[in-house]
N, C-alpha and C positions, 0 to 999 in steps of 0.2 A: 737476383736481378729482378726488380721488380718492374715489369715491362708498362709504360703508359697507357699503351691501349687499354690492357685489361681492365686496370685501374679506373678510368676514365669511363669506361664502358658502364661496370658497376655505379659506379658515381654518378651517371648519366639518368638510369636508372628509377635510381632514388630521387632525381627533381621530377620525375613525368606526372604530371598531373593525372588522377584517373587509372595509376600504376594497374589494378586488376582487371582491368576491364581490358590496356593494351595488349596483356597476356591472354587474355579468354578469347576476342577475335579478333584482334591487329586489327584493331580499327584506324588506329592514328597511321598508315599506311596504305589505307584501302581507301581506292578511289570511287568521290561519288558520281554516280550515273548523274545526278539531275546536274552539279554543277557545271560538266562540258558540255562546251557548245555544238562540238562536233559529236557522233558517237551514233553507232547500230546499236541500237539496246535498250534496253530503257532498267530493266536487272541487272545484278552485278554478273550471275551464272551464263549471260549471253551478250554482257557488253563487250564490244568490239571499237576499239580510237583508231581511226586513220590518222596516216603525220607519213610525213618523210622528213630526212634532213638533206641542206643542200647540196647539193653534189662536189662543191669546194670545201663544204664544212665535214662530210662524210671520210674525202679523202686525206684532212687532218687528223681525223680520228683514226682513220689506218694507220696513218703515215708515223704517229705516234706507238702503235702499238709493234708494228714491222720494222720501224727504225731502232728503235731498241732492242730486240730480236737481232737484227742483223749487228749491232754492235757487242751483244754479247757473244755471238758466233765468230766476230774479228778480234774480241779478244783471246777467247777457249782456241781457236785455231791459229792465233799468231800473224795472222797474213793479213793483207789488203783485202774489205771484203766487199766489191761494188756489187750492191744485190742488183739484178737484170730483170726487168717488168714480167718476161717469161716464169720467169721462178716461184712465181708466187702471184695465182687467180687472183683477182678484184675483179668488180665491174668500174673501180676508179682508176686503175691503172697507174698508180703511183708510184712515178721511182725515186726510191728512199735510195740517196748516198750517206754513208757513212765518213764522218770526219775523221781526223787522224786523233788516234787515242795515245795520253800520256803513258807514262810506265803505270803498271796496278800499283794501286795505293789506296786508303782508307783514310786517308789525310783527310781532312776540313778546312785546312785554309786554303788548298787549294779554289775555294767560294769569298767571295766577298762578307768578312766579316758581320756578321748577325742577320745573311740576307737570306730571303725565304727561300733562296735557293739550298744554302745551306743548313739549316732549319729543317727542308724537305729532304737532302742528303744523309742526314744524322737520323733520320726515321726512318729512311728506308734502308741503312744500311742495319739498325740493331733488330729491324722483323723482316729481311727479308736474304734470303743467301742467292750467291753465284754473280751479286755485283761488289763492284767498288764505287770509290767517288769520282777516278778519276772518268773510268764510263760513264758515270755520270755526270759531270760536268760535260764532258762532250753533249751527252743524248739533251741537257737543260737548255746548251745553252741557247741564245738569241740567234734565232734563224736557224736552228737545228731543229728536227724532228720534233724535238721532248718542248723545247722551248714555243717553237709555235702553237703544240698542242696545249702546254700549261695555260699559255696568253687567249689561246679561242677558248679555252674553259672557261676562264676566269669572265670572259667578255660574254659569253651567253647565257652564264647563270644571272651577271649582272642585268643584262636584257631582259632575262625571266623576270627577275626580282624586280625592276621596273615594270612588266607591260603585267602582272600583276597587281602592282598597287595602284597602275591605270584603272584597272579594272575592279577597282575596291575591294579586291582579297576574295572575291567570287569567286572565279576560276584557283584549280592549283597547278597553275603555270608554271612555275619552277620545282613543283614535283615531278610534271609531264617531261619537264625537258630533261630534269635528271635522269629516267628513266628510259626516254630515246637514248640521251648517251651513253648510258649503260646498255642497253640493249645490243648498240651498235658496235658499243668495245667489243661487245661478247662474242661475236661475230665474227670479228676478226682477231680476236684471241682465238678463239677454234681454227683459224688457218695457219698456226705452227705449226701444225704438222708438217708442214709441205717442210718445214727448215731441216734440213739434218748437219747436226755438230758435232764435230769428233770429241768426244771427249765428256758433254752433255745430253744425259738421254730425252725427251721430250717431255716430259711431268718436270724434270729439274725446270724448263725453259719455260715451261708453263706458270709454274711456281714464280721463277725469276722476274716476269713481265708479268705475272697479274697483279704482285703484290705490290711491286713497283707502280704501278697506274694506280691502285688501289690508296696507296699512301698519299696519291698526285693528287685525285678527287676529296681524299679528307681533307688534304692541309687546303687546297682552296674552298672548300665549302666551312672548313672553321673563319678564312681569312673572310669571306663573304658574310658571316652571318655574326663576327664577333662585335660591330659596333649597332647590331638590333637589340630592339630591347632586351630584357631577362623576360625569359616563358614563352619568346615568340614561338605559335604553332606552329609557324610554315617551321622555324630551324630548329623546331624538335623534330621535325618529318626528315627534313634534309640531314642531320645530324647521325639523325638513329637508323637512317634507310642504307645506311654502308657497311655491307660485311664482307669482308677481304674472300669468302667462298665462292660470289657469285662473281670476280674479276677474273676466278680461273676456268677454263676450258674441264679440266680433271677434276670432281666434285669433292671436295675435303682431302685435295691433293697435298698440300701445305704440313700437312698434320705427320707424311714422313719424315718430317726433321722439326724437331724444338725451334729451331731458327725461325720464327712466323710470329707475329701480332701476340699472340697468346702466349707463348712459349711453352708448348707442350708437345709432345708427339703423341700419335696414334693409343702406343701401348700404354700410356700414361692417364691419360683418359677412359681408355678402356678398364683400368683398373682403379678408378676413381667413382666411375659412374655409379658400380652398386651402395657402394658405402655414401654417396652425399646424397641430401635430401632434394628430389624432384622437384620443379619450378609447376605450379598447378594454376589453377584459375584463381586462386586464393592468396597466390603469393603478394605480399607490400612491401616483400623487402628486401635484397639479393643479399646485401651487407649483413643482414641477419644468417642467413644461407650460410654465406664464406665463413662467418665466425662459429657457424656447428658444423660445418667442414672442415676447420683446420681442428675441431675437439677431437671429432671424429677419426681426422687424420694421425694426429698425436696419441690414440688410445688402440688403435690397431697397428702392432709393429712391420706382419709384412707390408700393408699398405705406406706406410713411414721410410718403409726402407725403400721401396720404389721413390718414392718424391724425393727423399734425399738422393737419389741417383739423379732425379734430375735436377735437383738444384745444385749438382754438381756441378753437371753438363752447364746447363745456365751461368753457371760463376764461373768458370772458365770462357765460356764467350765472352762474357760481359768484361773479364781483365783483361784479353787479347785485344777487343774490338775498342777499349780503352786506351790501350795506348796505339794501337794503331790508326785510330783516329787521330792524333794528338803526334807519332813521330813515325818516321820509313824506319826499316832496318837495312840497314847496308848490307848485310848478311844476305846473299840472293839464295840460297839451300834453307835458311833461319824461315829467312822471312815465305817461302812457296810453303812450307812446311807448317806455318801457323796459320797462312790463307788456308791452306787446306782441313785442317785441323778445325778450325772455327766454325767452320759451314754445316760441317759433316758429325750427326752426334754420334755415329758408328765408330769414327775415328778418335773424336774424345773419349768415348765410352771404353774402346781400347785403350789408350793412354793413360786413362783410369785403372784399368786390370792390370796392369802391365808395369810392376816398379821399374826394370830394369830400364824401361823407356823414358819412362816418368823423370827419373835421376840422371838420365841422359837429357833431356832436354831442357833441366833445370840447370846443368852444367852448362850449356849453349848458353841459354838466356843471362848467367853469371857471367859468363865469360865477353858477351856481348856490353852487358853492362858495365865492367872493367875498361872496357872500348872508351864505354860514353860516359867514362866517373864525373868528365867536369859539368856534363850536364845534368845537373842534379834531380830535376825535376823527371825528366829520360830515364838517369839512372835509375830514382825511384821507383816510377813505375815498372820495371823492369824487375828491379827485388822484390814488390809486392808480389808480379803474376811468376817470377822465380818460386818464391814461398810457398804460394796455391799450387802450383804443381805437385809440391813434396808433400805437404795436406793432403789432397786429393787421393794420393797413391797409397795412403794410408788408410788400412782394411777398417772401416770403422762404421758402426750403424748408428752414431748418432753425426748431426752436423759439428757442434765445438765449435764454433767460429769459422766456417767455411765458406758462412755466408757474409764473411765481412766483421765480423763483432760479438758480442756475447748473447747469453740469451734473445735478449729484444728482436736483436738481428736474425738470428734462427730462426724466433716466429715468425718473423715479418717473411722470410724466403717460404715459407709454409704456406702463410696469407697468399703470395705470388700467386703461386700456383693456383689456391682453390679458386683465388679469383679469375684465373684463365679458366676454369673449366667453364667457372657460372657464365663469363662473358662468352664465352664459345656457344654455352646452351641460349644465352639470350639469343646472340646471332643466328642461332638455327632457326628461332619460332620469326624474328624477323625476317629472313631469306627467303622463309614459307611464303608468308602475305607478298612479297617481292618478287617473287617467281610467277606469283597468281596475279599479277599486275602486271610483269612486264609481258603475260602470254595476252592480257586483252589489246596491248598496241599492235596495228599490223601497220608494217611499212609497205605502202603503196608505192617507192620508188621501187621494190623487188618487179611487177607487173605492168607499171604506168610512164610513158616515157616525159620526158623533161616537160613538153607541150603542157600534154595531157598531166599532168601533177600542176603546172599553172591555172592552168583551164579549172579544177577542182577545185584547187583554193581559190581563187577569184571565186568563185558559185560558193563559198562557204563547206565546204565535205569533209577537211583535213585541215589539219596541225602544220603548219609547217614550222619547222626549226630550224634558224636561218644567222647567220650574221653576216656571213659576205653574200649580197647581191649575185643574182644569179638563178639557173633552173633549179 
């Protein structure tokens, strides 16, 4: 399975103009002192940006992040779940209702046919575990939670991206404001804690809802910046400044399950990292990297035999979350039993060890698919992720076509991987410069009341970031 992010990440990479120089000090992320207007400081080591956002725009940004939360807690529990403004501190006080959720499903036409809502579904369903579509179309849609917050994203990047080319690309206006809204997700992704889910520990939900928001701000910052020119700086800034780490509360939380952007977990990486070649000040080329990484990989057998474990794992999500996309299983025990299986690599990794299991679930999925013979396309797929099962369960230290095909396709499930590792290491040295940027913002609505945050921007002191009218 070879995941887009990673791919795209590397690929991204190799257009940056000036490639050595972003790796030595993130400078295409770091904000300069002289260009704002507002700012304590006049050095970077003591610059300080006031800003607030509006107190209507703040509590979308909750509302977005708690409404989702609260709908994965009424799916994992089953029940009606009206979250109660007690339950969960703001100073916005937002009460998020939760709509009525379909049955779970992974389906896609549940969305309107090629609409970016669905587009946005199909990505956040192959990097991210513990949702479905059909919560997801609830949290998207128009006048829900997900759906107002997508709409005020979309609407204040485009405000940024305007009231910068006002101002003749002086200011970096729609880096500032990225970065309030990030700041301020983060904020309130740290108030899951307060949720407790039977069934979901708090790193799952954290996992759940960052990576979820996380795929929300890509796909609108791809949609926002796709009809600019080729090599625009502002959307290589916008582009390159989002890494699914800093959407979580938990720091490199994601990495306990293969199911994330990258598709790799913890131990995978960690036994990756001595044998591939470090990213230095010198580096021009990632794509150079991955291809003496998969040598590298190919010529050390325990390391080989690690990645082929995980591009197990990975090729088993990828047939399951294939046809589950595409049909239900009427089989209510079939179908809990491959939701559960798909999220969890513990639980594939078992299935994996485990023939007796193995040839028991491949008998289910055959016999399933005898069900649906007239559907051909159904049944298909059904024999294909049938097959992969009995593969898989097979003691064996090379791939043989596990990955879909012959040689070619084996390297390429190889390539997968090293390219997650390198996109993961890009993202850590960008997250650096991102962290050291989002600490120089202080939001003065924490200290300064509605008034007095008027009263500042009227005299010029602060940023505000605004779309609906108001304090």
């Amino acid at each position: 399975m070879r995941l887009e992010y990673a791919k795209e990440r590397i690929d991204f990479f190799e257009t940056l103009p000036g490639r050595v120089d972003v790796l030595h000090d993130g400078a295409l992320w770091t904000l300069s002192p002289e260009r704002l207007r507002f700012k304590h400081g006049l050095a970077l080591a003591e610059l300080k940006v006031p800003y607030h956002l509006g107190a209507e725009d703040e509590s979308i940004v909750r509302a977005g992040v708690v409404g989702l939360a609260a709908l994965i807690k009424k799916r994992c529990e089953s029940l009606k779940f009206p979250l109660q403004e007690d339950e969960h501190s703001s100073k916005s006080n937002v009460f998020v209702a939760t709509p009525q959720l379909r049955d779970k499903t992974c389906r896609l036409d549940i969305f309107a046919q090629g609409s970016f809502e669905s587009v946005l579904a199909e990505r956040i369903l192959k990097t991210t575990p513990y949702v479905d579509s059909a919560l997801l179309q609830a949290w998207l849609s128009p006048g829900e939670s997900g759906g107002k917050f997508l709409g005020w994203l979309r609407a204040m990047l485009k405000k940024a991206r305007s009231d910068e080319i006002y101002n003749g690309l002086q200011e970096q206006t729609s880096y500032l404001t990225l970065l309030a809204i990030i700041r301020t997700h983060i904020k309130y992704q740290r108030s899951l804690k307060e949720f407790r889910i039977k069934g979901l520990g708090y790193e799952k939900l954290d996992m759940a809802v960052g990576l979820s928001l996380f795929n929300v701000f890509s796909a609108v910052i791809e949609e926002l910046t796709e009809p600019w020119s080729p090599g625009d700086n502002v959307a290589n800034v916008l582009k390159s400044a989002l890494s699914p780490d800093y959407f979580l509360a938990v720091q490199m939380g994601f990495l306990n399950t293969s199911h994330n952007p990258y598709g790799l977990c913890r131990e995978t990486i960690d036994a990756l990292r001595p044998a591939m070649v470090p990213l230095s000040h010198n580096t021009e080329s990632l794509r150079l990297l991955v291809d003496e990484g998969v040598r590298r990989v190919r010529s050390d057998k325990g390391l080989l035999r690690m990645v082929i474990e995980q591009v197990k794992i990975r090729s088993f999500r990828e047939k399951v979350l294939g046809y589950m996309m595409g049909f239900d299983i009427p089989d209510q025990v079939l179908r809990k039993e491959l939701f559960d299986l798909y999220s969890e690599d513990r639980l594939i990794s078992n299935l994996i060890k485990d023939g007796r299991y193995a040839l028991g679930l491949a008998a289910r999925l055959e016999a399933l698919a005898k069900v649906v013979a007239k559907d051909r396309a159904r049944a298909g797929k059904l024999s294909e992720l049938r097959t992969l099962v009995i593969e898989l369960s097979k003691k064996r230290s090379v791939l043989r076509g596990i990955a879909g095909g012959g040689k070619e396709k084996d390297r390429e499930a190889i390539v997968a991987v090293v390219e997650g590792y390198y996109a993961l290491v890009f993202d850590g040295l960008v997250s650096e410069t991102l962290r050291l940027m989002m600490n120089c913002l202080t939001d003065r609505r924490v200290e300064l009341s509605g008034k007095m945050l008027r009263d500042e921007y009227a005299k010029g002191r602060l940023y505000r970031f605004q779309r609906i009218r108001g304090p």
